[in-house]
C-alpha positions as CSV (number, residue, x, y, z in Angstrom):
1,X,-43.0,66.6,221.1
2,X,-40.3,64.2,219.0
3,X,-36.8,65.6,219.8
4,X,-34.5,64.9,216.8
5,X,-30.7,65.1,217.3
6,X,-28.1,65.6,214.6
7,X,-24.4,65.6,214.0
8,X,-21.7,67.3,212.3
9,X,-18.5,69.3,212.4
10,X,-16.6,71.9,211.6
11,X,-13.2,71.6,210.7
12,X,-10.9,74.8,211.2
13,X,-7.5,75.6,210.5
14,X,-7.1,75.6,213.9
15,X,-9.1,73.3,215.6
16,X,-12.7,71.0,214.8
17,X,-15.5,71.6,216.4
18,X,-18.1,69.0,217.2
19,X,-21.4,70.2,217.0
20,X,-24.8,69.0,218.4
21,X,-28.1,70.1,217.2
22,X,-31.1,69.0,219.2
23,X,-34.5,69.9,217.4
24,X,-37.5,70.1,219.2
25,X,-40.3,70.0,217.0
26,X,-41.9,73.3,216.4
27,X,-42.2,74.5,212.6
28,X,-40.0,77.6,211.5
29,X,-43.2,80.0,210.1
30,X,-41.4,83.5,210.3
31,X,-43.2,85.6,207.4
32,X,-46.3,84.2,210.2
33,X,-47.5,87.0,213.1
34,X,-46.9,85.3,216.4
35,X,-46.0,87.3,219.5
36,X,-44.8,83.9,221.5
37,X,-41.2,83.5,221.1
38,X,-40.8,80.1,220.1
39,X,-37.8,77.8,221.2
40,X,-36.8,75.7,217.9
41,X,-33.4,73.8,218.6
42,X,-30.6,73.9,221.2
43,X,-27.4,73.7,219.5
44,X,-23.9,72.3,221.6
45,X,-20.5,72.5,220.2
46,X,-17.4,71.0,222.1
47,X,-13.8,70.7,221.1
48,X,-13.6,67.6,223.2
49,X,-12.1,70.1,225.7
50,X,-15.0,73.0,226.5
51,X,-18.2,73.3,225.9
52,X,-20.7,75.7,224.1
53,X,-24.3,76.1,223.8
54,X,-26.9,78.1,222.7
55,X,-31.1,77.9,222.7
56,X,-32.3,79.4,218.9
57,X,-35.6,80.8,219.3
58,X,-37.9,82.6,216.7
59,X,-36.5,85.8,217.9
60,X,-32.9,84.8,217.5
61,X,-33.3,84.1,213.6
62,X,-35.6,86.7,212.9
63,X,-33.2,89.4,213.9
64,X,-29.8,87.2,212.9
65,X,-31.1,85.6,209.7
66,X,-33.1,88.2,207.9
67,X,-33.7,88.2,203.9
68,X,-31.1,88.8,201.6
69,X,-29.9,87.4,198.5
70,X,-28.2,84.6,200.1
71,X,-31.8,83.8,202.6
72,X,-34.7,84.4,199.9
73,X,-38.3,85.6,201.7
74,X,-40.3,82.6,200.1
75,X,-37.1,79.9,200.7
76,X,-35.9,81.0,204.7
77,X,-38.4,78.8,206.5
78,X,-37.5,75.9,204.6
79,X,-33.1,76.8,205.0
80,X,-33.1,77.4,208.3
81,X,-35.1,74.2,209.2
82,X,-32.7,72.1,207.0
83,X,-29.5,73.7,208.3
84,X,-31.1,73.6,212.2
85,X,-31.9,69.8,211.5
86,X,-28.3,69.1,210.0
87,X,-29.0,68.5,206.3
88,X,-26.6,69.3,204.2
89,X,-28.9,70.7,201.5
90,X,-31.8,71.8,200.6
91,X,-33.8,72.6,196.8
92,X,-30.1,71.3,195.3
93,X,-28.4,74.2,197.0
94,X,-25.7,73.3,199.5
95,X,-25.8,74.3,203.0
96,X,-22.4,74.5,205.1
97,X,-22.1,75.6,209.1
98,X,-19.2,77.2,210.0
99,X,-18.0,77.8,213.1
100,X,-14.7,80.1,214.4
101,X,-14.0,81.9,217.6
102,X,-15.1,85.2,217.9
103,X,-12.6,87.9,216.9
104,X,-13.7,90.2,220.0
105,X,-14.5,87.6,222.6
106,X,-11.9,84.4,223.0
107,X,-14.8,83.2,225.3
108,X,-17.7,83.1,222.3
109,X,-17.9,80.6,219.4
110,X,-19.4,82.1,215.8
111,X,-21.7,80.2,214.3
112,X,-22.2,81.4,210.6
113,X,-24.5,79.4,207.8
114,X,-23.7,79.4,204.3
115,X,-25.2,79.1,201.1
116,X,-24.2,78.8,197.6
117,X,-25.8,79.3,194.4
118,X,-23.3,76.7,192.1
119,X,-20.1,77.1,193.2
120,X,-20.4,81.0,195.3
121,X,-20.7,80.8,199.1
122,X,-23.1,83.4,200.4
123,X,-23.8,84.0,204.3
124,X,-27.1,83.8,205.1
125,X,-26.3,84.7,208.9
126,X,-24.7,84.1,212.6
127,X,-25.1,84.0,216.0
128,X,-23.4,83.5,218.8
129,X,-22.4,80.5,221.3
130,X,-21.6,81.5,225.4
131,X,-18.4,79.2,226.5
132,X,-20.2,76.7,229.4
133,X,-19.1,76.8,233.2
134,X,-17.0,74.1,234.2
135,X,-19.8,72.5,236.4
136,X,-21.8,71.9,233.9
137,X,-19.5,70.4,231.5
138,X,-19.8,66.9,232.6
139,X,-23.4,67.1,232.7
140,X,-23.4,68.2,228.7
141,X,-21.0,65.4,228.3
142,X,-23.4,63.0,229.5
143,X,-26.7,64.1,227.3
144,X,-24.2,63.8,224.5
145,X,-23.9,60.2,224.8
146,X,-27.4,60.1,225.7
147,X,-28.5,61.9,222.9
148,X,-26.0,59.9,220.7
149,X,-27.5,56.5,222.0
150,X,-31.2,57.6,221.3
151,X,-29.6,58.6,217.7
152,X,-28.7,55.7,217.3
153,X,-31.5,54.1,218.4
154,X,-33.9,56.3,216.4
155,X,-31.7,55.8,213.0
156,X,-31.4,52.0,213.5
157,X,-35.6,51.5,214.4
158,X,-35.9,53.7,210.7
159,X,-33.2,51.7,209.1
160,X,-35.2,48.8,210.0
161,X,-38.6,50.4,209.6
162,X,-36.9,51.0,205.6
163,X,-35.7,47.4,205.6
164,X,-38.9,46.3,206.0
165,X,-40.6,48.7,203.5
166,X,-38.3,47.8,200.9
167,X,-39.7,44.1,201.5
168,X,-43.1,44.8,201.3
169,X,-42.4,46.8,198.0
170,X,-40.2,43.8,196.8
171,X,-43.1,41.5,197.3
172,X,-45.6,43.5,196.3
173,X,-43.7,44.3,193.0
174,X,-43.3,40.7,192.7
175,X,-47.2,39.8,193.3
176,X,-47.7,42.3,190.5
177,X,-45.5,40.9,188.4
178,X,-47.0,37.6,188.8
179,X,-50.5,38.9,187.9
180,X,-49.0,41.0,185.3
181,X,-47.7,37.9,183.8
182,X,-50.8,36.0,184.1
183,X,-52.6,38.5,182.4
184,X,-50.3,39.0,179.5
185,X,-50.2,35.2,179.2
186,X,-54.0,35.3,179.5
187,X,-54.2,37.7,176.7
188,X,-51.8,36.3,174.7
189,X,-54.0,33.3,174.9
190,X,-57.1,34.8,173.7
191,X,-55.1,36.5,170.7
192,X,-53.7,33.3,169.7
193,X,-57.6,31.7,170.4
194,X,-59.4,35.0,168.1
195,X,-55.5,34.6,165.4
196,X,-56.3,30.5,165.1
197,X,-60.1,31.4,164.3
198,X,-59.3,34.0,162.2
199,X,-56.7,31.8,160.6
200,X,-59.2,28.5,160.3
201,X,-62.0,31.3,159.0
202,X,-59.7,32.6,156.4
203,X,-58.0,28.8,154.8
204,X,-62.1,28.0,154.9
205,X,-62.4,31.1,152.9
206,X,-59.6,30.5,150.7
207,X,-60.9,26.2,150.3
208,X,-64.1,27.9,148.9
209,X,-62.6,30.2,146.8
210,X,-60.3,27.5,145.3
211,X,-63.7,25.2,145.0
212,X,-65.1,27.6,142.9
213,X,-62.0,28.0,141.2
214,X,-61.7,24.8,140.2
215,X,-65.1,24.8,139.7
216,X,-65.2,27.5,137.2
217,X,-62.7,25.9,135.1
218,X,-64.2,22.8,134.9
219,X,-67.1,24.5,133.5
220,X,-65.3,26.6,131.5
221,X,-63.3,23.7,130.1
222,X,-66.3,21.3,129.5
223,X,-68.0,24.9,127.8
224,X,-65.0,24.8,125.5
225,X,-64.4,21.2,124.7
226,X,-68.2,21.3,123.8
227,X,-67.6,24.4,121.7
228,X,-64.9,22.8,120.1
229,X,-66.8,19.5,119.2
230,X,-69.5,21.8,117.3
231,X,-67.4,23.8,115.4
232,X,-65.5,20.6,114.4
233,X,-68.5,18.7,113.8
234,X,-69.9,21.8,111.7
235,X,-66.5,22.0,109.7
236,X,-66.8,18.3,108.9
237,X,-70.2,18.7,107.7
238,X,-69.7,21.7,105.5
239,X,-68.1,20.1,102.7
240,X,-70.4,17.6,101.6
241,X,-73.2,19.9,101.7
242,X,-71.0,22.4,99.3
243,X,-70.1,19.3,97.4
244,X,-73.9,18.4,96.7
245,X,-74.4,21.9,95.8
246,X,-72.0,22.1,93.4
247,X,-72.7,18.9,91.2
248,X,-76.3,19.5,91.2
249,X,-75.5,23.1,89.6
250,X,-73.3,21.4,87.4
251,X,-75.8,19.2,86.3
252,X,-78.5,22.0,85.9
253,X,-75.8,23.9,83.4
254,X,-75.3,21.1,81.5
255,X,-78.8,20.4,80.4
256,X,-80.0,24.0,79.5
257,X,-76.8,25.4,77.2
258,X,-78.2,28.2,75.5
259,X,-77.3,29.1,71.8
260,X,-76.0,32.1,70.3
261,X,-77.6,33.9,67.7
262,X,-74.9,33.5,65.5
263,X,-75.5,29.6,65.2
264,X,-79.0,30.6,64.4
265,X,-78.2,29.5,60.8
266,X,-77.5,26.0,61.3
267,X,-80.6,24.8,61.6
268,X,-83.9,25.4,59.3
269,X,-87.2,26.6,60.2
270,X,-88.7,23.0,60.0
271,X,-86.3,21.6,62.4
272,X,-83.6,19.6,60.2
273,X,-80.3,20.4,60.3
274,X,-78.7,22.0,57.7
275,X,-75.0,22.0,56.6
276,X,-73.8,25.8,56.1
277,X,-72.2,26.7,53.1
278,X,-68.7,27.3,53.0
279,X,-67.8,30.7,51.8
């Protein structure tokens, strides 16, 4: 069974106590059925002067801590085991022990647990601390330091324990930032490898495109030049051909004049020309 062994105080107006909690390992189930009455912590509180002390046992908080508003059913196990082990909160609500003499009995110490929901302090519950015999004072005083040593102890081995955690995780972070950065470098390698063939694929695309281009209009232009050269050599021709045309027209019209029938009188029936008679 692991003892754990906490620390805190409680500062009156008065006086502050010093307070000891020694857990010793059993889980806090009370909404459980169990007939055993089980021992959970032994709590010790001196004012450097006496000594208190008290054993809290399952029957203890079930009759001193019940539920209420301030110890919810579902949340009690949970609060009481925080506040037992020293923690100063628990689900982000604060915990606070406080600790007075009893009003009734100078002899008794009250041991009361708060709880707050925000900023309003609620009590959860108490119970009560018997005042140590002298003889046994120096026999507390010596488990405190014990306890206090093995405390120490306990919280340095875990402060090292975290150390070394934290420098595994450090390297380990680092080892997977080294193969995070070999595989983005990898990858930014093969986009750069597929971006390059993509890039070579597309200026071979656009060389055979500007081929054909060019191509095109070479072909178009010797197309056109040779266009050109026809209808020029067909507008040169034309012309002389209309040229021919026309004198051998001109020729034909004047061989074959006709007459009119009024000159019809000119000439006789035998052929000879005869002068008309002026009227």
């Amino acid at each position: 069974m692991v003892h754990l062994y906490s620390f805190y105080d409680s500062v009156t107006e008065k006086e502050t106590f010093h307070i000891q909690s020694e857990w010793l390992g059993n889980k806090i189930e009370l909404n459980k059925e169990n007939e055993s009455d089980l021992d959970y912590c032994f709590v010790t509180i001196t004012n450097l002067v006496d000594y208190w002390n008290c054993k809290v046992t399952r029957n203890l908080l079930l009759e001193r801590f019940q539920v209420s508003n301030a110890l919810t059913e579902d949340h009690r196990d949970a609060v009481l085991t925080a506040a037992l082990q020293g923690e100063q909160s628990v689900c982000g609500d604060r915990l606070e022990w406080r600790v007075s003499r009893h009003p009734e009995e100078e002899e008794k110490l009250q041991m009361k647990l708060r709880t707050y929901d925000g900023d309003v302090a609620l009590t959860a519950g108490t119970f009560l601390l018997e005042k140590v015999a002298p003889t046994e004072k120096n026999e507390l005083h010596q488990n405190w330091f014990k306890h206090c040593t093995i405390a120490s102890r306990v919280c340095i081995e875990a402060n090292r324990a975290l150390q070394q955690r934290i420098l595994d995780i450090e390297k380990t972070c680092n080892e997977y930032k080294e193969t995070i950065e070999a595989m983005t470098t990898k990858m930014n390698q093969s986009k750069f490898i597929v971006l390059d063939k993509f890039t070579n694929l597309l200026n071979s695309k656009k060389r055979k495109t500007k081929a054909y281009k060019d191509e095109y209009k070479k072909s178009s232009k010797r197309r056109t030049t040779q266009a050109s050269l026809e209808i020029k050599q067909e507008i040169q021709s034309k012309p002389l051909v209309e040229s021919l045309e026309i004198s051998s027209q001109t020729k034909v019209k004047s061989t074959s004049l006709p007459l009119s029938h009024e000159d019809d009188s000119d000439f006789s029936d035998d052929g000879i020309d005869c002068p008309q008679t002026v009227r």
